[in-house]
C-alpha positions, 0 to 999 in steps of 0.5 A, a space after each residue: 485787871 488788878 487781882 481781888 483784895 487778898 486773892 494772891 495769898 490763897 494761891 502759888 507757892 508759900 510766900 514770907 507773911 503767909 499763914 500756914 496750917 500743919 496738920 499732924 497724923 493725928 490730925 490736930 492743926 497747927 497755925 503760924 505765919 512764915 517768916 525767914 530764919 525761924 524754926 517751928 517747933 513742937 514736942 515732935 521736934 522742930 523745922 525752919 520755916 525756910 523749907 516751906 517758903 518757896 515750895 507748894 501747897 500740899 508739900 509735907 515736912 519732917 521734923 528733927 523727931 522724924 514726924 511729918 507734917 502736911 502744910 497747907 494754907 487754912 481755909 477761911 472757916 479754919 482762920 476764924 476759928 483759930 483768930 484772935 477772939 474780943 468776942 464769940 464768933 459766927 460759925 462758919 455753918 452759920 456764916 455760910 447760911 447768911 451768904 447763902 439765905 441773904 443772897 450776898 453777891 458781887 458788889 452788895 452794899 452790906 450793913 453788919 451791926 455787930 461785928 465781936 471778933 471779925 468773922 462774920 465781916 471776913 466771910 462778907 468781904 470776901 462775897 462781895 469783893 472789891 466793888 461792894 460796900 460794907 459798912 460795920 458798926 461795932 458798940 466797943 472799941 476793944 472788940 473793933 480793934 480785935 476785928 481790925 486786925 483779924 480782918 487785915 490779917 486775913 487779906 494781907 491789907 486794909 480791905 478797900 470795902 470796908 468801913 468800921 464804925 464805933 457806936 450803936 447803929 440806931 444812932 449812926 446808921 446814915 447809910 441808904 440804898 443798902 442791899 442787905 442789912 445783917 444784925 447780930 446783936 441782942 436787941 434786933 428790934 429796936 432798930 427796925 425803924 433806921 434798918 427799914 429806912 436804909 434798905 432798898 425794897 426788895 432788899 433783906 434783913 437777916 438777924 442772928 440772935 441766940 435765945 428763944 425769947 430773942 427770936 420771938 420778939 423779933 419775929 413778932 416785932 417785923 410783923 408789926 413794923 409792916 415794912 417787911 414780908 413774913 420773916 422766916 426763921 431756921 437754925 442749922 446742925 453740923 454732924 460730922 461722919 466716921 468712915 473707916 472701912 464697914 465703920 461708917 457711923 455719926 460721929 459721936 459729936 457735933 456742932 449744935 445750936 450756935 444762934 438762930 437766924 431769920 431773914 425778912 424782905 423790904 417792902 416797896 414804899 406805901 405797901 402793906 404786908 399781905 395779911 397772913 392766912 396760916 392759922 396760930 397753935 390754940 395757946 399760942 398767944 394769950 387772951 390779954 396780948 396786944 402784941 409785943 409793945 404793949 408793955 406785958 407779958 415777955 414784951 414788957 422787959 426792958 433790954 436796950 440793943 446793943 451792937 456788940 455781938 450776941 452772947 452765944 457762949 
């Protein structure tokens, strides 16, 4: 049995084309790919990259200044956020939580609008493996283009699960049976009605989206397809610790808000939403509202989708 698409990069002693990440005693990363007969070279000095191929991971070097350095393979959160950008990426906090809240698995057929830069599409290929089925659509060329490379880059090789589009989903989406539908992109809610008729009952919607505004109306837009159960809706914060001896304290940064994401579950065919039971805030919603495509209040603007990704920048 034939390994997965790109697991023989991540294991075994460097190879010539493998990505290798130092780390310097300041604990500042330097990424670069090996290639027989250069040298590397920082302010520190420099080293051939024939001392790494053929040795482990985990082996440190020295430069001509006598600074060491630990070589190691990035990790994939490590590759997406030093990769070439078209667009902002998906963090890994919150691409793990689209792994983890969409239920990804082994051999889902996947379809992601909005690919930027490639990140988020790394992290579904390599959930899925080989087996599954993921079907991008990307509205701009450049920015597909950009995740092309970054997502061969990364496996060493076109990946046999993926298929790149370019264009709007709403006007492409041919996909059907799909398991898992992931939209990031500004408009979510104008494509309901193509994301409903692909996926399978049962099957989850999960939408990335970066304001407020963004999240209500596409919260209040899955309720009133009817389509879906009650969506649920989360951010996630990363904060980092110092621990040094009785130091032990939050570190005085973290990663914050990046993007909100909700998830929603297809109904089976014919069946309504069960009506829900929890009571609104007094002031929630005003005394004229009639929903999110009555034409006033915060549903009257006029923003079309696009499929490149959410401006989170």
């Amino acid at each position: 049995m034939s390994e997965p698409t790109g697991a023989a990069r991540r294991r075994g002693p460097f190879q010539v084309g493998d990505q290798v990440q130092l780390t310097d005693p300041k604990g500042r990363h330097y990424t670069f790919t090996l290639e027989a007969g250069k040298n590397f070279h920082t302010h520190k000095g420099s080293f051939p990259h024939d001392e790494l191929i053929g040795a482990p991971e985990g082996t440190v070097v020295r430069t001509t200044g006598n600074v060491a350095y630990l070589a190691l393979r990035p990790l994939l959160p490590d590759y997406v956020l030093s990769m070439p950008r078209g667009a902002a990426v998906v963090y890994p906090k919150d691409a793990g939580q689209i792994l983890a809240m969409a239920d990804i698995f082994p051999g889902a057929r996947v379809v992601e609008a909005g690919v930027g830069s490639g990140s988020l599409s790394t992290f579904l290929l390599r959930a899925i493996g080989d087996q599954g089925m993921l079907h991008s659509y990307e509205r701009r060329a450049d920015f597909a283009e950009i995740a092309k490379q970054n997502v061969e880059r990364y496996f060493g090789a076109p990946h046999p699960a993926w298929r790149l589009t370019v264009g709007d989903l709403q006007d492409n989406l041919s996909d059907t049976d799909v398991d898992r539908v992931i939209l990031d992109m500004l408009a979510p809610w104008e494509c309901l009605g193509p994301v409903s008729k692909a996926l399978v009952p049962g099957g989850i919607l999960c939408a990335y989206v970066a304001t407020t505004t963004q999240l209500a109306r596409t919260v209040e837009a899955i309720r009133e397809h009817g389509t879906f159960n009650e969506p649920a809706a989360w951010e996630t914060m990363v904060r980092t610790w110092h621990v040094e001896g009785l130091a032990v304290r939050p570190d005085h940064r973290m990663i914050g808000h990046t993007g909100f994401l909700l998830t929603a579950r297809r109904l089976a065919d014919g069946v309504e939403p069960p009506l829900r039971r929890r009571r609104p805030a007094k002031g929630a919603y005003g005394e004229d509202y009639a929903g999110w495509g009555s034409g006033g209040g915060a549903a009257g603007g006029t923003e079309s989708a696009t499929n490149g990704s959410a401006d989170r920048g």
